[in-house]
NUDO-934316 format. One record per residue (C-alpha): z, x, y; residue number from 1. Coordinates in Angstrom, 2 decimals. Layout:
! residues N
rec zz=Z; xx=X; yy=Y; num=NUM
...
***
This chain:
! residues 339
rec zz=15.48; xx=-9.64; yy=-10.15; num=1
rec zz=11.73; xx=-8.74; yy=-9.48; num=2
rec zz=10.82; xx=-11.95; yy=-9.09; num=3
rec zz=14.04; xx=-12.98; yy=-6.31; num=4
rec zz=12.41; xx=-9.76; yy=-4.28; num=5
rec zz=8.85; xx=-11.01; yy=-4.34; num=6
rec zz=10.16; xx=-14.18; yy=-3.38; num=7
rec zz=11.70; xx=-12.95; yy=-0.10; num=8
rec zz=8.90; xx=-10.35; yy=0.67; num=9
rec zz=5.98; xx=-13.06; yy=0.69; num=10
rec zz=8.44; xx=-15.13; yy=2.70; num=11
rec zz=8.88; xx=-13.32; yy=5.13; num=12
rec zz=4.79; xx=-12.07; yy=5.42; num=13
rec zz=4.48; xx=-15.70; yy=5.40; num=14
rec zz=6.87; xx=-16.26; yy=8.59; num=15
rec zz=4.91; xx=-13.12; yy=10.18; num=16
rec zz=1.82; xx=-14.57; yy=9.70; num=17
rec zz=2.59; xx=-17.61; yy=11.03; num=18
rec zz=4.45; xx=-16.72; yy=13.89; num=19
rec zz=2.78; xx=-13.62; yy=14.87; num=20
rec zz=-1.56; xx=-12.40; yy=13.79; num=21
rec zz=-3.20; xx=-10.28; yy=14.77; num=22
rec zz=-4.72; xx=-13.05; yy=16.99; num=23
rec zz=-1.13; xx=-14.27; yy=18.60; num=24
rec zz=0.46; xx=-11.11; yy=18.58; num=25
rec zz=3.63; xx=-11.92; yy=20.82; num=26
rec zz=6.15; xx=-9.41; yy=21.62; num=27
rec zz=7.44; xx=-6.91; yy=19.28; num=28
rec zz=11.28; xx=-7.03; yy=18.67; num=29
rec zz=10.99; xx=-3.38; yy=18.03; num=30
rec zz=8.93; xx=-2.24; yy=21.24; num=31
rec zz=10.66; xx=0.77; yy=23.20; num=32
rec zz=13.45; xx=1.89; yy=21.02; num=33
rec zz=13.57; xx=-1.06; yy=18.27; num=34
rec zz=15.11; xx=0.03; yy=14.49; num=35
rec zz=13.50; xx=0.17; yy=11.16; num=36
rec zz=15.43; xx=0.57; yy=8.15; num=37
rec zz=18.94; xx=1.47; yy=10.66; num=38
rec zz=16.90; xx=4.53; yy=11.95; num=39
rec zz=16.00; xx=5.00; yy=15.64; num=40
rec zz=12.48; xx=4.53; yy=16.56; num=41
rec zz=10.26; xx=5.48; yy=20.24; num=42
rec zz=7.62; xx=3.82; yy=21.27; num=43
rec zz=5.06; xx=6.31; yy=23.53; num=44
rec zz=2.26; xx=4.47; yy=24.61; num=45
rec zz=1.16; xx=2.48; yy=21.18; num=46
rec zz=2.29; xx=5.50; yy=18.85; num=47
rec zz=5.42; xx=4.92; yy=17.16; num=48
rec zz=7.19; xx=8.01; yy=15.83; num=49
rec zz=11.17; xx=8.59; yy=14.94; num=50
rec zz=13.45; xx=9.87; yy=17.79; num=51
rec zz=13.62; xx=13.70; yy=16.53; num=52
rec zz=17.41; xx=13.20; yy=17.56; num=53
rec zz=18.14; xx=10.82; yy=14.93; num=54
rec zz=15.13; xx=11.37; yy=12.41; num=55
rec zz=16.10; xx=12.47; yy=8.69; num=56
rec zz=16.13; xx=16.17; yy=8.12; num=57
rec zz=13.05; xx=17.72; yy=6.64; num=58
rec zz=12.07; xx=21.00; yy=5.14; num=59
rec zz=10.40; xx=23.55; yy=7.42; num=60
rec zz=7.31; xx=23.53; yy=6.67; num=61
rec zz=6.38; xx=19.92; yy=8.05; num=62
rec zz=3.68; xx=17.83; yy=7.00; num=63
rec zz=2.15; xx=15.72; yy=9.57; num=64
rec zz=1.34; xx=11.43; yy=8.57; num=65
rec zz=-0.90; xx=9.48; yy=10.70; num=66
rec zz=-0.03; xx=5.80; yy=9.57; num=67
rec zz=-3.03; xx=3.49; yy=10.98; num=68
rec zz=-1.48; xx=-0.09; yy=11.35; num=69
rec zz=-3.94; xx=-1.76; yy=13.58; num=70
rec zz=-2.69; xx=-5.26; yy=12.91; num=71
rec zz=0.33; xx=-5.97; yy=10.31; num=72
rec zz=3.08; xx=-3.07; yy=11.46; num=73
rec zz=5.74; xx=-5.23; yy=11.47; num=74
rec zz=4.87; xx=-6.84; yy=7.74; num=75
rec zz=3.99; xx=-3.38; yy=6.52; num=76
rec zz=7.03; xx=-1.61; yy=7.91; num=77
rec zz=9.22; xx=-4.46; yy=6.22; num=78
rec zz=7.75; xx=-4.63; yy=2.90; num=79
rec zz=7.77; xx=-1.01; yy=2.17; num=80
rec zz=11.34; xx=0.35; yy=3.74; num=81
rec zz=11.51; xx=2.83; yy=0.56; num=82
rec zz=7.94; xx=4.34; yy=1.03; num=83
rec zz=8.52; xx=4.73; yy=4.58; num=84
rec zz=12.48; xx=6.24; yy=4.23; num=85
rec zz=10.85; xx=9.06; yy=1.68; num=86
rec zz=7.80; xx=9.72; yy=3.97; num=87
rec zz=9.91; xx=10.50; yy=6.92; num=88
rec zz=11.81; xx=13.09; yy=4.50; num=89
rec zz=9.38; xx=15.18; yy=3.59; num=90
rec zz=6.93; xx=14.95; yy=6.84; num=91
rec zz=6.27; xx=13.81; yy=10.69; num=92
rec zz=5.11; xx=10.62; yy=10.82; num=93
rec zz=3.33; xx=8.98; yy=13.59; num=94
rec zz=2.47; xx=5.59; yy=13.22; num=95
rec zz=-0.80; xx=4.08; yy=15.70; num=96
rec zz=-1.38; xx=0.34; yy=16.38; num=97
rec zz=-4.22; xx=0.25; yy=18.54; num=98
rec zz=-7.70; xx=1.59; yy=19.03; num=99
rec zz=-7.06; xx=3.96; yy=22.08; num=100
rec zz=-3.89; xx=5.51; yy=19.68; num=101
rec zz=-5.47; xx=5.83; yy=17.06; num=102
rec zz=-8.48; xx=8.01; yy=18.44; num=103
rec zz=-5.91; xx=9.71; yy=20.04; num=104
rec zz=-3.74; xx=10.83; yy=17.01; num=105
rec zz=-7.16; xx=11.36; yy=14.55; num=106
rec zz=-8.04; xx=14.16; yy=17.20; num=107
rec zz=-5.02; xx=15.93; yy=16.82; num=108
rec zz=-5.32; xx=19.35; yy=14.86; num=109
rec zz=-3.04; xx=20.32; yy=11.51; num=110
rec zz=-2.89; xx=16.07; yy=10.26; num=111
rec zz=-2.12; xx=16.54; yy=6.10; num=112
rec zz=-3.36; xx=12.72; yy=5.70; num=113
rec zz=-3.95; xx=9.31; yy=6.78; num=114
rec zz=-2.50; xx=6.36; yy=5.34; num=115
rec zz=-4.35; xx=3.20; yy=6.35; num=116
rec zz=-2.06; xx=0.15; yy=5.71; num=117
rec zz=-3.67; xx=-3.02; yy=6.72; num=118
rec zz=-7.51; xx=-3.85; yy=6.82; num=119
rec zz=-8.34; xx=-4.87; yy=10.58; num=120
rec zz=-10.01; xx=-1.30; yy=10.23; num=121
rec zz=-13.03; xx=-3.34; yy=9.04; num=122
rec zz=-13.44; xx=-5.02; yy=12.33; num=123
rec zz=-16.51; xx=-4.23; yy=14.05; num=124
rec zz=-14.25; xx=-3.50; yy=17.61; num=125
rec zz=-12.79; xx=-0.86; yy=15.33; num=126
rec zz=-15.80; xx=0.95; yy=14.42; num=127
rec zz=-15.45; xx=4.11; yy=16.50; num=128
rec zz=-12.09; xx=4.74; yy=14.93; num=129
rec zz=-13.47; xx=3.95; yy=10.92; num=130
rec zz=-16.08; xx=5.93; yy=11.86; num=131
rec zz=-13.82; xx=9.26; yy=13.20; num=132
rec zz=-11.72; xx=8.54; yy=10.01; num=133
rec zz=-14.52; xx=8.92; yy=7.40; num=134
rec zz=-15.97; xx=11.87; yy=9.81; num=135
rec zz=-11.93; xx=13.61; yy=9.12; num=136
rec zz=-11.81; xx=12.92; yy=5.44; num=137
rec zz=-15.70; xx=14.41; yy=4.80; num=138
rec zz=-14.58; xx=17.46; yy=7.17; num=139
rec zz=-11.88; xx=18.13; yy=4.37; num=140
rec zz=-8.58; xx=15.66; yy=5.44; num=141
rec zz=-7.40; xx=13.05; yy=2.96; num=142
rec zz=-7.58; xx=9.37; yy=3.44; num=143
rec zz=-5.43; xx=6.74; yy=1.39; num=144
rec zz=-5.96; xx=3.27; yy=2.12; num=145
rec zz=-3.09; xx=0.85; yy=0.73; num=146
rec zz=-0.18; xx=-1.36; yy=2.08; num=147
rec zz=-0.96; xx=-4.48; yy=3.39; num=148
rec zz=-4.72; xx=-3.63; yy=2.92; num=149
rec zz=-5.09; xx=-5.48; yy=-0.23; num=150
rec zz=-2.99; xx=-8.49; yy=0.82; num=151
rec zz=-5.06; xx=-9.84; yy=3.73; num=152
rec zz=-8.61; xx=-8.05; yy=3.04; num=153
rec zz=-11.14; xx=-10.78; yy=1.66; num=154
rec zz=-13.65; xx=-9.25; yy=-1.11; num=155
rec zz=-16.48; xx=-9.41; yy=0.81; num=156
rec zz=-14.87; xx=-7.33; yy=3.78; num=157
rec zz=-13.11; xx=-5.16; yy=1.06; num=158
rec zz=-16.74; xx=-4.90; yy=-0.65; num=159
rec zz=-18.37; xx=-3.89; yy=2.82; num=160
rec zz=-15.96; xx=-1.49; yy=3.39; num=161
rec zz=-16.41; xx=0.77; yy=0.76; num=162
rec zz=-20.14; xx=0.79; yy=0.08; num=163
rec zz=-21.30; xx=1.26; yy=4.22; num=164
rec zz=-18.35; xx=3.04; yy=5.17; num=165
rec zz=-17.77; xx=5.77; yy=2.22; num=166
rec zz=-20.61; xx=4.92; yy=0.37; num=167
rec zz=-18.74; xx=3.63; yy=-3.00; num=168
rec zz=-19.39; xx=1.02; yy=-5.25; num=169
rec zz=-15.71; xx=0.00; yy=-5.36; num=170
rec zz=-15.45; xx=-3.87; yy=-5.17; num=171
rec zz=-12.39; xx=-6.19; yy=-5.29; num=172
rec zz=-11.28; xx=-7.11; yy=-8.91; num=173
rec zz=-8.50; xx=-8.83; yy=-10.35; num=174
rec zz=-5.27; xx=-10.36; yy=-8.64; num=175
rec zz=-2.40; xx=-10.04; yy=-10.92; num=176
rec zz=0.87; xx=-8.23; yy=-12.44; num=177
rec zz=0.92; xx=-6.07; yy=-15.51; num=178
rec zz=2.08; xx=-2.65; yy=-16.75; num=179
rec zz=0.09; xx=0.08; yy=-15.82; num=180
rec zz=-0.22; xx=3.76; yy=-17.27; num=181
rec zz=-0.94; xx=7.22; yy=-16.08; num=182
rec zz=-3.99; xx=8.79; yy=-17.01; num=183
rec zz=-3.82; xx=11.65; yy=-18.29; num=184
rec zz=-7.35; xx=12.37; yy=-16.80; num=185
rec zz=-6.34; xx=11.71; yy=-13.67; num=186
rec zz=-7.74; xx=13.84; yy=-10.65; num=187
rec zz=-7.11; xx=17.71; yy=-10.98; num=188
rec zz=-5.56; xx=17.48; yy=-7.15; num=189
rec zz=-2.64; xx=14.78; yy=-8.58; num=190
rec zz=-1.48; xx=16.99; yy=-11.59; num=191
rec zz=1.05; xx=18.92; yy=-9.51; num=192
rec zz=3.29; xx=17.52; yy=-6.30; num=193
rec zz=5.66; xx=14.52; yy=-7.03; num=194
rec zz=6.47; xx=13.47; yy=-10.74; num=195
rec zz=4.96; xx=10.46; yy=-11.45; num=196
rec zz=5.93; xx=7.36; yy=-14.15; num=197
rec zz=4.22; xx=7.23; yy=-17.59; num=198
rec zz=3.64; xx=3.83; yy=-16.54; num=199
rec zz=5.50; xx=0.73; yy=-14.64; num=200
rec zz=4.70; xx=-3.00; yy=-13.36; num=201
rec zz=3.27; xx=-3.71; yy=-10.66; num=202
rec zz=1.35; xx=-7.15; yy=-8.74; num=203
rec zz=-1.69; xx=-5.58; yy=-7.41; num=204
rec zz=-5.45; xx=-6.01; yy=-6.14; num=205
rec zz=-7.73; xx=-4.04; yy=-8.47; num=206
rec zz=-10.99; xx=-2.36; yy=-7.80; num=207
rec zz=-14.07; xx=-2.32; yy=-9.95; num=208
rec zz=-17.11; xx=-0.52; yy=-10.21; num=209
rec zz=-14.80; xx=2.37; yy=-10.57; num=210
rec zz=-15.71; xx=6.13; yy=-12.47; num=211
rec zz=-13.64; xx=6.69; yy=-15.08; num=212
rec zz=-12.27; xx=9.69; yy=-13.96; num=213
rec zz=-11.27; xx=8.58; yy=-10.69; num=214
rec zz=-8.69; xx=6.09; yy=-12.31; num=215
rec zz=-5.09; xx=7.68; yy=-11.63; num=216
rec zz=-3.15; xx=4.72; yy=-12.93; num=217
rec zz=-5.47; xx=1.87; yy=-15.12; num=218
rec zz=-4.47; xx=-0.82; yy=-17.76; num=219
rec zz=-4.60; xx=-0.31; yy=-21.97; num=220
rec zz=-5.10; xx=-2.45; yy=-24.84; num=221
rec zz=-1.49; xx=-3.17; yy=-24.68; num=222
rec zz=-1.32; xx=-4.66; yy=-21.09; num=223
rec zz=-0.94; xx=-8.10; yy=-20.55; num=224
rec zz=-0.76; xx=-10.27; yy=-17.43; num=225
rec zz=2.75; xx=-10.72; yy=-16.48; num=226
rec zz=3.58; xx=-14.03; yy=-14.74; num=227
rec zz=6.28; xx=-16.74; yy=-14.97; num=228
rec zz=3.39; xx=-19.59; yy=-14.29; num=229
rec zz=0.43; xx=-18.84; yy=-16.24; num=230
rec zz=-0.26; xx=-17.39; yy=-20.10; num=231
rec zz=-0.15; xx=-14.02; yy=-21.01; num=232
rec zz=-3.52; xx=-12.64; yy=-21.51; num=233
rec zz=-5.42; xx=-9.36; yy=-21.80; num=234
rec zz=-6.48; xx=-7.60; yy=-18.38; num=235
rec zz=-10.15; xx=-6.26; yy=-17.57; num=236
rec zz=-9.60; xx=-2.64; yy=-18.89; num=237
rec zz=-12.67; xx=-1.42; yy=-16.60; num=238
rec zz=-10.76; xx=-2.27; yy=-13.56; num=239
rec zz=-7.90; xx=-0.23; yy=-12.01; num=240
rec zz=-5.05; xx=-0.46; yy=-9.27; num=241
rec zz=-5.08; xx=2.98; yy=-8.11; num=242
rec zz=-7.79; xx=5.30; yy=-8.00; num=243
rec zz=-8.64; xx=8.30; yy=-6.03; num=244
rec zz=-12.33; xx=10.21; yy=-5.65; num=245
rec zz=-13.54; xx=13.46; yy=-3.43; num=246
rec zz=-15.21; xx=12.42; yy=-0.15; num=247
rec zz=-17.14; xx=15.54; yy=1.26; num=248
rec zz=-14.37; xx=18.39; yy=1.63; num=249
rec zz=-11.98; xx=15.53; yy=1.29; num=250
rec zz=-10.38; xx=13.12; yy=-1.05; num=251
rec zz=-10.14; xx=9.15; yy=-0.64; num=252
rec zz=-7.60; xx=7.18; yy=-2.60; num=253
rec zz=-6.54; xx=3.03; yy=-3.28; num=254
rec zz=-3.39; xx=1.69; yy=-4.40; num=255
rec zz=-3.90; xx=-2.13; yy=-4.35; num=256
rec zz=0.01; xx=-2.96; yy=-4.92; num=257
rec zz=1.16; xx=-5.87; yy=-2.88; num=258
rec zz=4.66; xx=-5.60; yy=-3.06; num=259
rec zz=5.79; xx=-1.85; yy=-2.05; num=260
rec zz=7.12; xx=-1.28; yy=-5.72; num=261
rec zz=9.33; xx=1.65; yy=-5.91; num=262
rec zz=7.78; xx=3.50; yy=-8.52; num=263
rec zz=4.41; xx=3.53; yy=-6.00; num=264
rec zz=6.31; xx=5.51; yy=-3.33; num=265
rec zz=5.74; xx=8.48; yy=-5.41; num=266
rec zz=2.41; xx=7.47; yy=-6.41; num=267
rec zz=1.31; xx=7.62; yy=-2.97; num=268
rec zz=3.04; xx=11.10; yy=-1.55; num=269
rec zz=0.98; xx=12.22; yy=-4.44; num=270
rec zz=-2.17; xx=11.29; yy=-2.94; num=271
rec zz=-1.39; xx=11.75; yy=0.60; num=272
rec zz=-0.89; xx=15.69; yy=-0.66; num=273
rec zz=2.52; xx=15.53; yy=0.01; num=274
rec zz=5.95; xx=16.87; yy=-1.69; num=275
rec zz=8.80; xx=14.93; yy=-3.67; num=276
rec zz=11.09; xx=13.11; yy=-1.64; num=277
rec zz=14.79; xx=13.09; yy=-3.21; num=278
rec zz=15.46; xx=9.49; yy=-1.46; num=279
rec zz=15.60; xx=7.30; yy=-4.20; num=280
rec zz=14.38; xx=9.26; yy=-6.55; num=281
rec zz=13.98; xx=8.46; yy=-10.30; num=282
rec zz=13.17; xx=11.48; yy=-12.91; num=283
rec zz=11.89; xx=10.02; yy=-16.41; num=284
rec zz=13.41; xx=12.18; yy=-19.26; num=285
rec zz=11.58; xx=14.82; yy=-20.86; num=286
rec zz=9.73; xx=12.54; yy=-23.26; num=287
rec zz=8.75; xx=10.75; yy=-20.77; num=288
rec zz=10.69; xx=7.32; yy=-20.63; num=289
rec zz=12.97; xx=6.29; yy=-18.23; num=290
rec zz=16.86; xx=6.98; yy=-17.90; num=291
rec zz=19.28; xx=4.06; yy=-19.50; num=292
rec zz=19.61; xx=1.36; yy=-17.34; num=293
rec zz=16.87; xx=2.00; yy=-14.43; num=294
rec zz=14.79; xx=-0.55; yy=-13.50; num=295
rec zz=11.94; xx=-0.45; yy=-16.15; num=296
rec zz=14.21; xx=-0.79; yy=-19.15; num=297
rec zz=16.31; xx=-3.83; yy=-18.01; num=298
rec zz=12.93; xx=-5.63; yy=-16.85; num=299
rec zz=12.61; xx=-8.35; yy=-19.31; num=300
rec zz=9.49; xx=-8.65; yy=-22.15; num=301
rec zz=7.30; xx=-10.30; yy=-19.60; num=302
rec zz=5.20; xx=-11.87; yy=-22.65; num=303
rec zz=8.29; xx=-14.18; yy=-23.90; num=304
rec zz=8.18; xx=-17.48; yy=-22.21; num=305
rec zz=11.39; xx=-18.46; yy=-20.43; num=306
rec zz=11.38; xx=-22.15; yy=-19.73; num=307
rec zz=14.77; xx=-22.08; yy=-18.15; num=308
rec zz=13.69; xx=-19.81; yy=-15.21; num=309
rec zz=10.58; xx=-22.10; yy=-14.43; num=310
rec zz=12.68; xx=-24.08; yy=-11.87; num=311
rec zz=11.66; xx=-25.31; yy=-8.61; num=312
rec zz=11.98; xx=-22.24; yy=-6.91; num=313
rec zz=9.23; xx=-20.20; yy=-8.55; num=314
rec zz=6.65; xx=-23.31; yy=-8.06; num=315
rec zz=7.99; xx=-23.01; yy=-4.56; num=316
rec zz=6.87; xx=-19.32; yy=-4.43; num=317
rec zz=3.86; xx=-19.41; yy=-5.99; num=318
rec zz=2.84; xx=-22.20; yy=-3.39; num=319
rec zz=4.25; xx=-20.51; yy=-0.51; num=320
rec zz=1.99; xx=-17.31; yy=-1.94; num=321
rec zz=-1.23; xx=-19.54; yy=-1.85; num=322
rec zz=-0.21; xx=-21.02; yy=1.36; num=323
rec zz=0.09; xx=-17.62; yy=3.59; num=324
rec zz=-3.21; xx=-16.36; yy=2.58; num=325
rec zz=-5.09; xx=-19.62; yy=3.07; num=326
rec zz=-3.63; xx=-19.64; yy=6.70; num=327
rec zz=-4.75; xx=-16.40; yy=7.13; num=328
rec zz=-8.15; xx=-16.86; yy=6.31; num=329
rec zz=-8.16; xx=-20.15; yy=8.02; num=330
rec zz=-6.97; xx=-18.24; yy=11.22; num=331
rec zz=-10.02; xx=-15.90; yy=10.47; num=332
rec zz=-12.38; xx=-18.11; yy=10.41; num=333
rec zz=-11.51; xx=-20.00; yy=13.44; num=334
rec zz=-11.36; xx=-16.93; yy=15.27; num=335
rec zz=-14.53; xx=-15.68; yy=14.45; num=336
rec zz=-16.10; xx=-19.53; yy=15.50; num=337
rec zz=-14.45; xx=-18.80; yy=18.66; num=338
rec zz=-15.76; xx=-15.93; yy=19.27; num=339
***
């Protein structure tokens, strides 16, 4: 069930969080030749990329992926397995963790995108590397920021970010779960590549202060919060999960989901201006809903209450939710006394 997977995924950012920030990094169980999702991984320097021995087969015309993970790899890499299994399908992926990397692999010719996937970009000692990555998505590159962004960025930071760095008005919204749609309005540049869903569910961190037509999936009259604590209510149609704008030459986009859904991992080789991957892949029917028996249809009516699955061990989760990001603002906040 949805829920059961939530459940484990915020556990174990939870266990990351406490037993290894940004700020008490410790050793990394998959340093110099560690696995993700059974596949062989190298380690050169701080630039992580697959073992071309071992790596999945991909077409011949490769696509190049610069993944900036500057402070949650290990949470990102473990919540979104089925992102990361299509992206290494369909291009070469080379994933940076530190400030010297980083540089390194933004000045590197023929990139196709960047996917930023946590927010310690916003720190001021990694200025010189937000700063070369606005400078590559004005000189015509594309930027996506999403993963663990949205989980540990705090609205004022998120807020910041936008307006100095890309000069947007895009603010943090809304935290919750509902059924989104496509718009059919959506950016010219997302009409072709990977097919995407008419619409599916997702727990996210919206933006406001949005333009219409940068919305590429956004909340109708008919959405309603989704949650197995609270009331179902209407949602704030004038805010949006994913969005996606020009920059310069370039194109910036947001997905603010929080749990690496697997209807997103399409959503996001779409922006990044990459191809379909057939790992896990899903095709809607030709009128657009879903085949028998995925995912979407056996999801239950969110709306119906269901007091016999409000047990102990969603109260638990919901704490244990509320608990992980408190520490990690806590931790925040003493480190920046500290400093």
């Amino acid at each position: 069930m949805e829920f059961e997977k939530e459940t484990r995924r915020d556990t174990r950012a939870f266990n990351h969080l406490v037993g290894r920030s940004p700020y008490n990094p410790g050793p990394s169980s998959r340093m110099n030749g560690g696995s993700m999702g059974g596949k062989r991984q190298v380690v050169v320097g701080s630039i992580r990329r697959y073992n071309k021995a071992t790596a999945p087969a991909k077409p011949a015309a490769n696509h190049l992926v610069l993944l900036l993970s500057l402070g949650y790899a290990d949470i990102f890499n473990s919540i979104h397995k089925h992102f990361l299994a299509a992206l290494h399908s369909v291009a070469d992926v080379v994933q940076s963790e530190t400030k010297e990397s980083a540089l390194e692999s933004l000045a590197r010719p023929g990139i196709t995108a960047v996917f930023v996937t946590d927010p310690e970009i916003t720190e001021k000692k990694y200025a010189v590397v937000l700063s070369r990555l606005v400078e590559y998505a004005k000189a015509g590159g594309t930027v996506v920021i999403g993963g663990s962004f949205s989980t540990f960025i705090c609205g004022s930071d998120n807020d910041a970010f936008f307006k100095k760095a890309w000069g947007l008005s895009w603010k943090m919204g809304s935290y919750q779960r509902t059924t989104f749609y496509l718009n059919p309005s959506r950016p010219e540049r997302l009409l072709g590549g990977p097919s995407l869903p008419a619409s599916y569910s997702m727990k996210t961190v919206h933006l406001k202060g949005i333009a219409p037509e940068s919305v590429v999936y956004g909340p109708t009259i008919e959405s309603r919060t989704q949650s197995m604590v609270f009331a179902s209510s209407a949602v704030n149609l004038n805010e949006a999960p994913v969005v996606y704008t020009r920059i310069g030459h370039g194109f910036l986009g947001y997905i603010g989901d929080v749990n690496g859904e697997t209807d997103s991992t399409n959503v996001i080789l779409s922006m990044l201006g990459l191809p379909e991957s057939n790992k896990g892949r899903r095709v809607p029917k030709a009128d657009g809903s879903r085949r028998k028996g995925t995912r979407n249809t056996r999801r239950r009516e969110w709306g119906a209450q269901d007091e016999s699955r409000m047990t102990t061990e969603w109260k638990l989760f919901f704490c244990q939710s509320f608990i992980s990001r408190s520490v990690f603002f806590l931790v925040r906040v003493m480190s920046s006394h500290n400093q």
